[in-house]
Each structure stands twice: as C-alpha cells, then as structure tokens.
Backbone as ProteinMPNN parsed JSONL, in Angstrom:
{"seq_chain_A": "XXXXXXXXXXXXXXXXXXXXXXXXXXXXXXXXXXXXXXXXXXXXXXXXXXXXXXXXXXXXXXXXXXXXXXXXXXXXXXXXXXXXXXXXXXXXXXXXXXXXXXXXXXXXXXXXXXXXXXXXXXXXXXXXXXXXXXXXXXXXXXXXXXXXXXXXXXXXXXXXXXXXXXXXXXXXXXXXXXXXXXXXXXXXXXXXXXXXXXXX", "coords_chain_A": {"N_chain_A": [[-7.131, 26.755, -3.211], [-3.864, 26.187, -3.439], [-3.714, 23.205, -2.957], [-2.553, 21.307, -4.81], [-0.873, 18.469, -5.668], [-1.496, 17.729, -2.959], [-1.729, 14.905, -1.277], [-3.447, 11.869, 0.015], [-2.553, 10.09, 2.825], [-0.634, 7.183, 2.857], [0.043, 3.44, 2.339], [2.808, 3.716, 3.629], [3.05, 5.329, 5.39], [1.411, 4.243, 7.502], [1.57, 1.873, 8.272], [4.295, 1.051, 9.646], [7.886, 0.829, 11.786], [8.326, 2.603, 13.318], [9.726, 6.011, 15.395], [7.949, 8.281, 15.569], [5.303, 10.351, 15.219], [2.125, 9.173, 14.886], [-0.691, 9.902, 13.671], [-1.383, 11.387, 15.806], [-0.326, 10.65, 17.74], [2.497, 9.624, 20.066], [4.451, 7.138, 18.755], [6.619, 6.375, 19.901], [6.116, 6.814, 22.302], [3.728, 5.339, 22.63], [4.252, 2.169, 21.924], [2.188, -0.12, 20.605], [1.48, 1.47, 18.472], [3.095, 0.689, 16.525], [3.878, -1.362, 13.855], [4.436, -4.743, 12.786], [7.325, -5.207, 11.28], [9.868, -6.313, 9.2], [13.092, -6.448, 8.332], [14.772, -7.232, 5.126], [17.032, -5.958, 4.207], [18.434, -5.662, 1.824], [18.458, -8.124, 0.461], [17.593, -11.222, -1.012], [13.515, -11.784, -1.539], [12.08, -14.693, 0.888], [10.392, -17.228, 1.085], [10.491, -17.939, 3.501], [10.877, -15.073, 4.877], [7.76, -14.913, 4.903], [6.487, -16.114, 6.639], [7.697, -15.614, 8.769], [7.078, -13.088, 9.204], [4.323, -13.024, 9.345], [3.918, -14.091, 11.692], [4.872, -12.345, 13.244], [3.23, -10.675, 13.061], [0.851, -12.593, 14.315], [1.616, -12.497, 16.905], [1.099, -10.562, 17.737], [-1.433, -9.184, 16.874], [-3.138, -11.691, 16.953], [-4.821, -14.691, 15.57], [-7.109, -14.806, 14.615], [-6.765, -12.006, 13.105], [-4.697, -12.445, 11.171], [-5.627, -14.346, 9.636], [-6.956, -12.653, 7.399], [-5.623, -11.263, 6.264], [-4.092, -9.585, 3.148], [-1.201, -9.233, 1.09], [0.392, -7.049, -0.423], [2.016, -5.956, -2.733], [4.72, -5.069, -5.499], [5.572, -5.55, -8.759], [7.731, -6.577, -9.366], [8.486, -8.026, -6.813], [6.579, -9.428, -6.736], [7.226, -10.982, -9.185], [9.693, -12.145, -7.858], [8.811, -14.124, -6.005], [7.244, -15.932, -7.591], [9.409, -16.837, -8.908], [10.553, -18.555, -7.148], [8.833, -21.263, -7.237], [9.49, -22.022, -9.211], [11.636, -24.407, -10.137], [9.983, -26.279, -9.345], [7.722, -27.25, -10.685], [6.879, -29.273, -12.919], [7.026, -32.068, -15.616], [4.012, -33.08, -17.274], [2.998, -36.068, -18.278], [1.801, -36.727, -20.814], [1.157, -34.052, -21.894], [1.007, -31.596, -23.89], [1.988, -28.661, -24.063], [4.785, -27.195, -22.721], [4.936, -25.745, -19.518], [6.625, -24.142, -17.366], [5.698, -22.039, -15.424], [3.918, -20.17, -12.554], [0.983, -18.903, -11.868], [0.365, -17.237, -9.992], [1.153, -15.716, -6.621], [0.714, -17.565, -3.244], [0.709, -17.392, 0.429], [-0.311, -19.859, 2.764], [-3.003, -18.864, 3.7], [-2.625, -15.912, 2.994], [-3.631, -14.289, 0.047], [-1.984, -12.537, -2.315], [-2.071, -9.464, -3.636], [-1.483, -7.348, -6.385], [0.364, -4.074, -7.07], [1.393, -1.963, -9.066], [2.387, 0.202, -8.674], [3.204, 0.169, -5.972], [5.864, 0.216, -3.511], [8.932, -0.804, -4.835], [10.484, -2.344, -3.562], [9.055, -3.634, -1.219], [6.643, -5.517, 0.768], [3.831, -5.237, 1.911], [1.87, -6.488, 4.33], [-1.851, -6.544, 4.999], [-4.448, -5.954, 6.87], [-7.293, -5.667, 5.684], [-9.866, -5.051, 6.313], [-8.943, -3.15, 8.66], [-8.096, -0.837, 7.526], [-8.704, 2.488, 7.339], [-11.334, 4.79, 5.69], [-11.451, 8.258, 6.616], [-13.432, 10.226, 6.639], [-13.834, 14.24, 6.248], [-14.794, 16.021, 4.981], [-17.248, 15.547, 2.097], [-16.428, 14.532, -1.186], [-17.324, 16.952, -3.346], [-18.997, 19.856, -4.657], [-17.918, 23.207, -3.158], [-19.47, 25.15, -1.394], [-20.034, 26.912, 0.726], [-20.788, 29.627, 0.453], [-22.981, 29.393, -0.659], [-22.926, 30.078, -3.001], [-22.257, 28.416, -6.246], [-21.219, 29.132, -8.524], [-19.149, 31.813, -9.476], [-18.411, 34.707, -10.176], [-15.611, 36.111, -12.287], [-12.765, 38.204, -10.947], [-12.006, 41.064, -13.025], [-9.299, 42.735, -15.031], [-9.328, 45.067, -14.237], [-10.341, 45.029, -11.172], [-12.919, 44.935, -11.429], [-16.389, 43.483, -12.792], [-15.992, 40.426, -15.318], [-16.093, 38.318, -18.414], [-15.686, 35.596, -17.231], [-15.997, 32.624, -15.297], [-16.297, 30.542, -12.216], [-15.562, 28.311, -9.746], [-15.576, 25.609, -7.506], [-14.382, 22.525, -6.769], [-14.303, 19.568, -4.265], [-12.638, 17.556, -1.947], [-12.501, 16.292, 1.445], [-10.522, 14.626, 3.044], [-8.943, 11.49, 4.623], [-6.752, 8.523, 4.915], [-6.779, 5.938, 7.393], [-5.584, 3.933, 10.327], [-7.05, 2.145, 13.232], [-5.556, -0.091, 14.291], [-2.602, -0.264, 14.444], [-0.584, -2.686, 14.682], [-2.185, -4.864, 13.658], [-1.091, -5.069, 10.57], [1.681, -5.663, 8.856], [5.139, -5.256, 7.297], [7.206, -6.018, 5.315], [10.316, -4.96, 4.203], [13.02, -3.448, 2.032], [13.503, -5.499, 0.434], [15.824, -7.246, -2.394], [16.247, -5.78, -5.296], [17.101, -6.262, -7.973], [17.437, -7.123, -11.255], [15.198, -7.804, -11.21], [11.69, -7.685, -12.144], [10.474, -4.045, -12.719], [9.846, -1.116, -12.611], [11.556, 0.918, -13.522], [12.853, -0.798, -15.442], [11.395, -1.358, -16.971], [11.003, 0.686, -18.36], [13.522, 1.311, -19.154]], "CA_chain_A": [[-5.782, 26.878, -3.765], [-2.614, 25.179, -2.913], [-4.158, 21.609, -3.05], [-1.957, 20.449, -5.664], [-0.065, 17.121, -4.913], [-1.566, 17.364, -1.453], [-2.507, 13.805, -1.383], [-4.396, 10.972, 1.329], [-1.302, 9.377, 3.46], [-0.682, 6.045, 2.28], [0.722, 2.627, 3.347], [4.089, 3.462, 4.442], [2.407, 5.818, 7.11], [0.38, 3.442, 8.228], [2.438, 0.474, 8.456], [5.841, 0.561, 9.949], [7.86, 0.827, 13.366], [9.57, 4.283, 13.086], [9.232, 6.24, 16.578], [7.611, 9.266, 15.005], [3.954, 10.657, 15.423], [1.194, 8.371, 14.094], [-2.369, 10.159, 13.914], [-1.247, 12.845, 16.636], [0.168, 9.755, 19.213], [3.617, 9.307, 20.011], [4.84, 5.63, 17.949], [7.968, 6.06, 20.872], [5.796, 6.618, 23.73], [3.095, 4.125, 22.587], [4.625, 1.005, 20.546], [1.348, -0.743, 20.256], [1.203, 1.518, 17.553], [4.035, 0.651, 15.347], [3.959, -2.624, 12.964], [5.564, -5.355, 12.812], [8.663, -5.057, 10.113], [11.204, -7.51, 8.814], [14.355, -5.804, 7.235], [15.797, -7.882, 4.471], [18.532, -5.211, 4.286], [18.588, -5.94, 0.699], [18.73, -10.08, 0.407], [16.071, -11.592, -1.775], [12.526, -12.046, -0.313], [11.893, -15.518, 0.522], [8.883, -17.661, 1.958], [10.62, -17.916, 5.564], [10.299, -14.378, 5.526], [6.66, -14.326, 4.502], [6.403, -17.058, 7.622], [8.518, -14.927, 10.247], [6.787, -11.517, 9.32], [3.16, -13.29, 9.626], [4.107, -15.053, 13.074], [5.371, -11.708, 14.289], [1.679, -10.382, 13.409], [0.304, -13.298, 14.843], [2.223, -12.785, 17.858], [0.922, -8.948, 18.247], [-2.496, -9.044, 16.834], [-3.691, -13.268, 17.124], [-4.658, -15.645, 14.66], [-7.43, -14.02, 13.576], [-6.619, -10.949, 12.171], [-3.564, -13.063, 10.193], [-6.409, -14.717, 8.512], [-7.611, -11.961, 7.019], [-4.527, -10.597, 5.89], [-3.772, -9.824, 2.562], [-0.057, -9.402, 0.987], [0.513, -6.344, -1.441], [3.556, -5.933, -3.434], [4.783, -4.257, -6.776], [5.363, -6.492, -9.698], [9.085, -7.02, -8.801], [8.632, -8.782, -5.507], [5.6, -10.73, -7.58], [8.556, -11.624, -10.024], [10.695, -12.853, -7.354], [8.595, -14.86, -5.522], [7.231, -16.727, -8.754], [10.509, -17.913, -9.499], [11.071, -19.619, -6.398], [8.403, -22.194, -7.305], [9.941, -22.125, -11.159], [11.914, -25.612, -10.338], [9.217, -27.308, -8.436], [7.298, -27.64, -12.001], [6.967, -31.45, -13.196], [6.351, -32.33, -16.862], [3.017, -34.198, -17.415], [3.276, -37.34, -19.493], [0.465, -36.293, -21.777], [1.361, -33.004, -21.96], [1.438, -30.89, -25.161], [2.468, -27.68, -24.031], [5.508, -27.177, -21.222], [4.55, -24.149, -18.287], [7.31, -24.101, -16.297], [5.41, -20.707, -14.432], [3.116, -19.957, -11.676], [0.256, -17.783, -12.122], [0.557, -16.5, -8.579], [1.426, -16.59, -5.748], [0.067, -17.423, -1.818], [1.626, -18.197, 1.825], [-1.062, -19.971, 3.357], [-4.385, -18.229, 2.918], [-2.644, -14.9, 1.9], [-3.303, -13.934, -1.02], [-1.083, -11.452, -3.252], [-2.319, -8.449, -4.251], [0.068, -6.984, -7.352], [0.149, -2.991, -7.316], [2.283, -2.018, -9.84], [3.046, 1.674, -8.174], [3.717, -0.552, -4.589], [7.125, 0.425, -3.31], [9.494, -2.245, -5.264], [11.195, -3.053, -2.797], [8.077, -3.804, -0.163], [5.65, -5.907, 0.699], [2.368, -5.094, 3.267], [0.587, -7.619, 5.198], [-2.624, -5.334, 5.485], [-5.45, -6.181, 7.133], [-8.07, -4.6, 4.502], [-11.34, -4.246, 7.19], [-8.507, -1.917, 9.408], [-7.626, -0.097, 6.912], [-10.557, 2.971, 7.185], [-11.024, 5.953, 4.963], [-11.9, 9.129, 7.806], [-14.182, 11.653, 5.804], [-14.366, 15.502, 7.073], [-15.852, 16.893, 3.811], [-17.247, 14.223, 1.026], [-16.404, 14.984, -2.748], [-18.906, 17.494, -4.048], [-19.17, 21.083, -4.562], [-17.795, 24.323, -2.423], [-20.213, 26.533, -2.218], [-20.405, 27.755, 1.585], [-21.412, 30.949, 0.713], [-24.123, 29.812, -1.85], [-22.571, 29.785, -4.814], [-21.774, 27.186, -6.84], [-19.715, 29.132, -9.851], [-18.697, 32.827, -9.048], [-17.88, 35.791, -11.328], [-13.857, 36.19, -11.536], [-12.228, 39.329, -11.357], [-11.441, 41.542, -14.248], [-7.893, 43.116, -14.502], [-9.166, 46.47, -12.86], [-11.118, 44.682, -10.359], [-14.345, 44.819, -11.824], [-16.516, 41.623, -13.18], [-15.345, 39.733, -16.436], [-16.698, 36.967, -18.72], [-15.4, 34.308, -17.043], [-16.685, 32.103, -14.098], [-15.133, 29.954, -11.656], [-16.299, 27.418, -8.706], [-14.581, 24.487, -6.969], [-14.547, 21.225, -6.209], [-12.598, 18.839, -3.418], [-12.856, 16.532, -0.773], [-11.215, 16.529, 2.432], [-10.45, 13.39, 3.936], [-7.596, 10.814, 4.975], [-6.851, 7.134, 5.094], [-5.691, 5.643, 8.809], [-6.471, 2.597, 10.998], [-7.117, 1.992, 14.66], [-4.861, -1.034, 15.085], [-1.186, -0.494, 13.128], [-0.566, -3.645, 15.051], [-2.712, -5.793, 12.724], [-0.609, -4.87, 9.601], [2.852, -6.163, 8.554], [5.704, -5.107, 6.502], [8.798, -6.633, 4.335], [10.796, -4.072, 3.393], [13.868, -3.342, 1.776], [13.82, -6.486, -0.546], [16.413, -6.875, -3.076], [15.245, -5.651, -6.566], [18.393, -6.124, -9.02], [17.285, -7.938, -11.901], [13.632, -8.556, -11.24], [10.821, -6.764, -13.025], [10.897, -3.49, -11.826], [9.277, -0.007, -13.384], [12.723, 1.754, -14.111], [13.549, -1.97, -16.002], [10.603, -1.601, -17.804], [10.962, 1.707, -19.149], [14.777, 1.619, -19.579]], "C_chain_A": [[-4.798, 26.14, -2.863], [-2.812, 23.693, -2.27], [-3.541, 20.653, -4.048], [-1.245, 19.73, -5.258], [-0.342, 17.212, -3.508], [-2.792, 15.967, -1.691], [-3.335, 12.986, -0.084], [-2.902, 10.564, 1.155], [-1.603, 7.95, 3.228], [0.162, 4.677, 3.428], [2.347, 2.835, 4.231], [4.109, 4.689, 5.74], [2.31, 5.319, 7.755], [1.001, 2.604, 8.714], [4.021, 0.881, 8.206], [6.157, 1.139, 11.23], [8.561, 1.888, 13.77], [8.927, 4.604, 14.783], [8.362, 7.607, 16.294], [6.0, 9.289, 15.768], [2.864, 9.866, 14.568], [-0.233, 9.422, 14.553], [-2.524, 10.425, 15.242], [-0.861, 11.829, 17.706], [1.319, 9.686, 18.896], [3.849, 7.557, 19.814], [6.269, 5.309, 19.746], [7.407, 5.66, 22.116], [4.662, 5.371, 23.762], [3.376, 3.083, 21.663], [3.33, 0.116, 20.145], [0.849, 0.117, 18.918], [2.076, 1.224, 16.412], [3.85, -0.774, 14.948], [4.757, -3.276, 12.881], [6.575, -5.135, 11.61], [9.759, -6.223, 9.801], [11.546, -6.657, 7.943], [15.463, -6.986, 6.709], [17.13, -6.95, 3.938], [19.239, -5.672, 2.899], [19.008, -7.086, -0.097], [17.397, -9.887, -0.269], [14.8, -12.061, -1.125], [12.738, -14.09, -0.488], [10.523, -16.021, 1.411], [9.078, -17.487, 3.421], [10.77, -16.715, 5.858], [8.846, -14.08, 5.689], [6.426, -15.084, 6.118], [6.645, -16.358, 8.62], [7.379, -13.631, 10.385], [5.447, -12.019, 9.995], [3.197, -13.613, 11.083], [4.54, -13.858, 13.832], [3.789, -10.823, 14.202], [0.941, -10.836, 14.336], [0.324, -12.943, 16.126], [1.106, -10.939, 18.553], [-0.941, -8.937, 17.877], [-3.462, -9.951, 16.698], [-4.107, -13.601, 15.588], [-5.938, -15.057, 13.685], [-7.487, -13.288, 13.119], [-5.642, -11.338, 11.027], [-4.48, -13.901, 9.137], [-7.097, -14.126, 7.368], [-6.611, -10.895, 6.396], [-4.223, -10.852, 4.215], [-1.994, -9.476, 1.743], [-0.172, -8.162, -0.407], [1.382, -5.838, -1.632], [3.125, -5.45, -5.347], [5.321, -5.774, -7.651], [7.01, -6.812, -9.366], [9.15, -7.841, -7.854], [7.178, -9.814, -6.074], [6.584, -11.428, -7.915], [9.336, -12.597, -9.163], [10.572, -13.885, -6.417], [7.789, -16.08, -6.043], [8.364, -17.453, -8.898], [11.477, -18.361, -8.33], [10.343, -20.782, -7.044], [8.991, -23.107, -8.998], [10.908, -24.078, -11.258], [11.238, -26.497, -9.548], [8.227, -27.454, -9.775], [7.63, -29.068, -12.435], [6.156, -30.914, -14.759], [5.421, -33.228, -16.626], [3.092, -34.62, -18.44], [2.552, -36.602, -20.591], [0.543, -35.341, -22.151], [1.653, -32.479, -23.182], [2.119, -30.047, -24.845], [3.605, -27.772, -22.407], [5.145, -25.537, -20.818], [4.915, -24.979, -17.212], [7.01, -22.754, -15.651], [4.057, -21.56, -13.719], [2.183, -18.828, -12.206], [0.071, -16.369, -10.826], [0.83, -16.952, -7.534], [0.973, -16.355, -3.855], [0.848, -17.982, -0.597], [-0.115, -18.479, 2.357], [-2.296, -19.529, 2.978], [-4.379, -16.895, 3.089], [-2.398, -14.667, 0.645], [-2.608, -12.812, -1.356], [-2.211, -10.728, -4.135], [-1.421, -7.496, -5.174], [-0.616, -5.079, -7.442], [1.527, -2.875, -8.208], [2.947, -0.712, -9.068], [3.305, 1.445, -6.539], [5.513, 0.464, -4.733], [8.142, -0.719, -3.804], [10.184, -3.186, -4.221], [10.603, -3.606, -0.978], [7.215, -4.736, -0.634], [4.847, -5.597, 1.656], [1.814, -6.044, 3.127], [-0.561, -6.438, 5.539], [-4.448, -6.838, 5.654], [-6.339, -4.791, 6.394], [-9.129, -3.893, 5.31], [-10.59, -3.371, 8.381], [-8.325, -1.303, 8.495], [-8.815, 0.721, 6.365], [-10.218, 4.245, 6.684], [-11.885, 6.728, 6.07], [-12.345, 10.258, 6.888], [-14.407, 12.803, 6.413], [-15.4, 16.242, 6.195], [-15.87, 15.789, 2.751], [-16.724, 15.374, 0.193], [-17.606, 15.713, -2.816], [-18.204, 18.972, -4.528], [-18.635, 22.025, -3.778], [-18.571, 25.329, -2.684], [-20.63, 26.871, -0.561], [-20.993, 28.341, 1.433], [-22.482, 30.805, 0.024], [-24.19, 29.794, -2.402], [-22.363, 28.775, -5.045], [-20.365, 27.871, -7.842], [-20.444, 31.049, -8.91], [-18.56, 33.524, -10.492], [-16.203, 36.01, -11.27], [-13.737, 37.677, -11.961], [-11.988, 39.943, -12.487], [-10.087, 41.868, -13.991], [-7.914, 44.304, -13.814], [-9.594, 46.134, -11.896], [-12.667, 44.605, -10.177], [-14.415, 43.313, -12.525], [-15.496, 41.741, -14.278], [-16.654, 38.639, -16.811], [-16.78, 35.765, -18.17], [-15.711, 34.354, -15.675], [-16.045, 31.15, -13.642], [-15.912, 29.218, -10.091], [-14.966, 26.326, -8.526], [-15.366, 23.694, -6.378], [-13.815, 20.458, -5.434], [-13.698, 17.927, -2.536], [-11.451, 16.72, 0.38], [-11.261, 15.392, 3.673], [-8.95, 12.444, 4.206], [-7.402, 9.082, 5.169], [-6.236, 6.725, 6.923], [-6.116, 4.4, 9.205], [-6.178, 2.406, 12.296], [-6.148, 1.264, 15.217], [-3.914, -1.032, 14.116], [-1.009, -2.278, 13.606], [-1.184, -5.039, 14.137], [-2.352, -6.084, 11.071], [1.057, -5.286, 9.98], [3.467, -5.332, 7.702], [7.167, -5.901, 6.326], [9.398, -5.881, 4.267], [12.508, -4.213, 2.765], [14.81, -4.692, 0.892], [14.706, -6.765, -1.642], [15.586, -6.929, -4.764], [15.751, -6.47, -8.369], [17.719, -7.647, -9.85], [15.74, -8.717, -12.32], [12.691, -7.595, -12.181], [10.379, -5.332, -12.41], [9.867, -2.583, -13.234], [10.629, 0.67, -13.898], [12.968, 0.688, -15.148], [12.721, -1.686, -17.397], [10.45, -0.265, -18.951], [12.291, 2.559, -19.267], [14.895, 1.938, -21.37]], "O_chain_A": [[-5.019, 25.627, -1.766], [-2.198, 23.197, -1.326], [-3.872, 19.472, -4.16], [-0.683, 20.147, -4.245], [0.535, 16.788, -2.755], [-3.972, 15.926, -2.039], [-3.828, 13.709, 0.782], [-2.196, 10.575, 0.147], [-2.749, 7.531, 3.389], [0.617, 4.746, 4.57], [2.79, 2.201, 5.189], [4.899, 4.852, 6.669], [2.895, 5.503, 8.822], [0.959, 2.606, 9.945], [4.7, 0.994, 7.186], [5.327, 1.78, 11.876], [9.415, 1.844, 14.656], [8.078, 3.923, 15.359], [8.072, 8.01, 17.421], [5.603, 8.496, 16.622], [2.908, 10.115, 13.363], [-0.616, 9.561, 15.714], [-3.449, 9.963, 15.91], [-1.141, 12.271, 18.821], [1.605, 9.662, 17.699], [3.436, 6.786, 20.68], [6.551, 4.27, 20.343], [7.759, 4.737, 22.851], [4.64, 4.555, 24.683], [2.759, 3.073, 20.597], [3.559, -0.483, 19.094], [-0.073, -0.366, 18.26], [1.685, 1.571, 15.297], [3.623, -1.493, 15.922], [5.91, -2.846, 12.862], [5.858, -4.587, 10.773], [10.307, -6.856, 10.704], [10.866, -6.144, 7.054], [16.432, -7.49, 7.278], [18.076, -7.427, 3.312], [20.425, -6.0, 2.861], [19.736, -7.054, -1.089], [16.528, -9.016, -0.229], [14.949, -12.761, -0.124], [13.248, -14.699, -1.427], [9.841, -15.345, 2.182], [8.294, -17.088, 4.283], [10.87, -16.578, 7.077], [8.517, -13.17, 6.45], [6.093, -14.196, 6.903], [5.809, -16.393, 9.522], [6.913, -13.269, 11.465], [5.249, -11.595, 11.133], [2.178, -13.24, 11.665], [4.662, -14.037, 15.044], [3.284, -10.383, 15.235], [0.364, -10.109, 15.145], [-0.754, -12.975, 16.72], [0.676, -10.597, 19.654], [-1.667, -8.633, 18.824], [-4.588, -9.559, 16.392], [-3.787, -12.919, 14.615], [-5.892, -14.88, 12.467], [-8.396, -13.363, 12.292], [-5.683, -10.683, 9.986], [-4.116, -14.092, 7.976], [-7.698, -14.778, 6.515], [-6.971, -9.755, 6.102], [-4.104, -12.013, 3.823], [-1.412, -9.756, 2.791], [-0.862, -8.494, -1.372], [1.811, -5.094, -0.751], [2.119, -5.448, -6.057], [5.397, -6.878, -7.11], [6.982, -7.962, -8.927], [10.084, -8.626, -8.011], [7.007, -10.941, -5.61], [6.967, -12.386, -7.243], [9.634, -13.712, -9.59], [11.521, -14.52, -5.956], [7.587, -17.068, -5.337], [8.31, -18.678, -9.012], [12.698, -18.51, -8.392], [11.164, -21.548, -7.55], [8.887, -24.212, -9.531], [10.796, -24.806, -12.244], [11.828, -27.46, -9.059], [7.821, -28.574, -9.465], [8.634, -29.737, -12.19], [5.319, -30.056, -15.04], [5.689, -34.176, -15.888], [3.225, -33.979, -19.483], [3.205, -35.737, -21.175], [-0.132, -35.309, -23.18], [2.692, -32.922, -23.67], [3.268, -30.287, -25.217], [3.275, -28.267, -21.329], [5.101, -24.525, -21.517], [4.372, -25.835, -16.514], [8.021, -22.172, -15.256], [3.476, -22.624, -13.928], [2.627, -17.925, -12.915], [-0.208, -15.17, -10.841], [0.853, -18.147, -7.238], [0.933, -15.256, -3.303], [1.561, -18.979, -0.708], [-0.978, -17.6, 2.358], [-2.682, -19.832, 1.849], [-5.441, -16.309, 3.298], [-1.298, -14.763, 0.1], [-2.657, -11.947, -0.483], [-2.961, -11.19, -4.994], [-0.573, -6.844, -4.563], [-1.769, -4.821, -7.786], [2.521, -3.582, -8.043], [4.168, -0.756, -8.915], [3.587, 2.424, -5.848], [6.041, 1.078, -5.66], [8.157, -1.688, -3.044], [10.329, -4.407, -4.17], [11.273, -3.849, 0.026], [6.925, -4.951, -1.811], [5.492, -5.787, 2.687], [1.305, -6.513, 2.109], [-0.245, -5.494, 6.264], [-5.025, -7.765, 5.086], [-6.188, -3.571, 6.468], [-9.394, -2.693, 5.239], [-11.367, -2.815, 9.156], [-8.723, -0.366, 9.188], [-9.635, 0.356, 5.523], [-9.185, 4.84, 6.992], [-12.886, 6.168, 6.516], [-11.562, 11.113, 6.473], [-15.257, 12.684, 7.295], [-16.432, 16.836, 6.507], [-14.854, 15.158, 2.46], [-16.576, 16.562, 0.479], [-18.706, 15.293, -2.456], [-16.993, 19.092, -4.717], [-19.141, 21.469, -2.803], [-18.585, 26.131, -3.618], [-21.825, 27.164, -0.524], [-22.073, 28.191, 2.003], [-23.171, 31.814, -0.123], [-25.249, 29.551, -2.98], [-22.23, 27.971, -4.123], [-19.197, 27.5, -7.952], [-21.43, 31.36, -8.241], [-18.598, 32.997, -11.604], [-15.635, 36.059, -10.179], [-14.302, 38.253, -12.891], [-11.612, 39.082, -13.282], [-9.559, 41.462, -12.956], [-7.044, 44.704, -13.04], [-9.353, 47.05, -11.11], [-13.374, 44.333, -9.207], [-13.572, 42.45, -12.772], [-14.574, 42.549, -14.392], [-17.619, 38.249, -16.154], [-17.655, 34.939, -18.43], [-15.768, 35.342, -14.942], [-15.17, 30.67, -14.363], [-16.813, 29.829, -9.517], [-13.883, 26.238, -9.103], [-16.43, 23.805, -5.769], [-12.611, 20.465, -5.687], [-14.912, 17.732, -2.496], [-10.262, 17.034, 0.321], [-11.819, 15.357, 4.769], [-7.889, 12.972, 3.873], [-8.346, 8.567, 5.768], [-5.309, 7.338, 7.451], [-6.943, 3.775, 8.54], [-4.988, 2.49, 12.6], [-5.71, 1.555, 16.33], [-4.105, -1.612, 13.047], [-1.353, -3.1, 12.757], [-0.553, -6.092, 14.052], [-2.936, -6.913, 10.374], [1.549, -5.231, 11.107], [2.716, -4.528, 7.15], [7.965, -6.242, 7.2], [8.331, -5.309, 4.046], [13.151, -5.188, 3.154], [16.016, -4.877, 0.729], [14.011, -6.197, -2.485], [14.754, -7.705, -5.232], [15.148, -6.927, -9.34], [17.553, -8.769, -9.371], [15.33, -9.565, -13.113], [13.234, -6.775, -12.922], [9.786, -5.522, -11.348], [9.39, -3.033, -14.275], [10.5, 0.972, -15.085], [13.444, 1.275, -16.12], [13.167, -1.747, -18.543], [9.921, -0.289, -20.063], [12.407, 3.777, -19.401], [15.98, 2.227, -21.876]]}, "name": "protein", "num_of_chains": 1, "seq": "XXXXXXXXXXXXXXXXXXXXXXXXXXXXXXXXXXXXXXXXXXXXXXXXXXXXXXXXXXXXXXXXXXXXXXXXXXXXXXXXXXXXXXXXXXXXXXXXXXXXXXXXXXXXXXXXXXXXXXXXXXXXXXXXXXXXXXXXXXXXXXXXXXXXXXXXXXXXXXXXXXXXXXXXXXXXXXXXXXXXXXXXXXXXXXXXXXXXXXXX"}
C-alpha cells in the first residue's frame, strides 16, 4: 500500500547543478557531482548553445564521453531547432515537389532523441551507458510469507470470497558520473509545438 504515484527519479534528478543531495552525497560539498547547465533564461535555443553546453561537458568529462552523447528534448525544442535550418533549403532544378523542412535534427554526432513528455522547455545531453537502472527487488510476485494470493478479510474479521496478492518492483534509476551528462534548460517555448498548444 501507498505505492501510488511513487515513481523511479528521473532526468532532472540526475542531471543538473543544484547544491542539494544527489544519491545520499552532498552536490555543495562535492561539485563533481553536479552537471553541466546552460540557462537560456528564456531566449530561443540555438546551435551555439548546443556547442557551449557540449564543450562545457567536454571540458568536465573529455572527448569521449561527448561522443557518445545523445540530445533528448520534447517536441517543442525539436520544433525550434528545425526551423533554424528552414532558410538554408535550396530548390532543385528538377524538382517536382518543394520541402522546405528538415526531418531532424543533429550537432555533430549527437543525435536527437524526441520525447514528447521531455520537459518543454529542456534539453539533456545524456550519456545513455551512465545512465544505470539499480534493482533491490525485480518485478515479480510478493509472496515472503509463501503466498502468492491470500484470503481477505470479511467485515467481522472472519474469511470472505475474495482473494488478494501483490505485485511490484523496487528499484531506481541513477548514474555514477552526473559529470558526463548536460543540460539546456529554460528554453523559450512561446509559439512552438508544445503539449498545452496541442490540446488547446
């Protein structure tokens, strides 16, 4: 009981430079655990931040873990970094059809990963092979005592018809090196493709 909405801690745990408690260490007393961050303070993303944020990875966790980095953002900060390339489009002579779009989009050799339930106004640089699921109990069954399904109470406290068992898992997401992860945040949204936009 009382497992409802108790969920696994997600990226904005994991990745960012707050001074708080990370996975029982002090972020204040040890900064090698906090991430790098770029605050666009609500300006539009652009490539020279995708450039700055990566180079401040680079700078903290070397060249190769930045290779291995991928870029995950909500469909809004997709949107808005599509339609930078939107006037670099050329008509071809021959051409039947005009596609003035991009199908996606990359800095270098990160690729974009599109979550639609991302934070809109974020992007993560995540190194995917840090990023480790910590298992205490797999998915399965509760049955300590033996049981699998149980008898439930009646209303005087005697049996009843009905039967009753549980199921869970008890585990957590984290990663050894915050340092090897990035964040964007605070991107401006106004006007881009957004989930409130979409279901105005």
């Amino acid at each position: 009981s009382g497992s409802l909405y108790k969920v696994p801690r997600g990226l904005p745990y994991l990745i960012n430079n707050d001074t708080g408690t990370f996975q029982m260490q002090s972020r204040s007393t040890y900064p090698q655990l906090k991430s790098s961050v770029t605050d666009l303070n609500g300006a539009s993303i652009a490539v020279a931040d995708f450039t700055k944020t990566k180079n401040l990875l680079i700078a903290r966790a070397g060249v190769g873990k930045a290779k291995q980095v991928v870029a995950i953002m909500s469909l809004a900060q997709d949107d808005a970094l599509r339609r930078l390339g939107q006037n670099l489009k050329r008509w071809d002579g021959d051409a039947k059809t005009f596609d003035g779009s991009f199908d996606k989009f990359q800095h270098g050799d990160t690729m974009a990963f599109i979550d639609p339930d991302c934070d809109e106004d974020r992007i993560y640089l995540v190194c995917k092979s840090e990023i480790k699921k910590y298992v205490e109990k797999p998915f399965g069954v509760y049955d300590h005592d033996g049981n699998t399904m149980r008898m439930r109470a009646g209303i005087t406290g005697y049996g009843s018809d009905a039967y009753t068992g549980a199921i869970g898992a008890h585990y957590n997401f984290g990663t050894p090196e915050p340092r090897d992860h990035a964040l964007i945040k605070r991107c401006a949204v106004t006007g881009l493709a957004t989930q409130v936009a979409a279901n105005a």
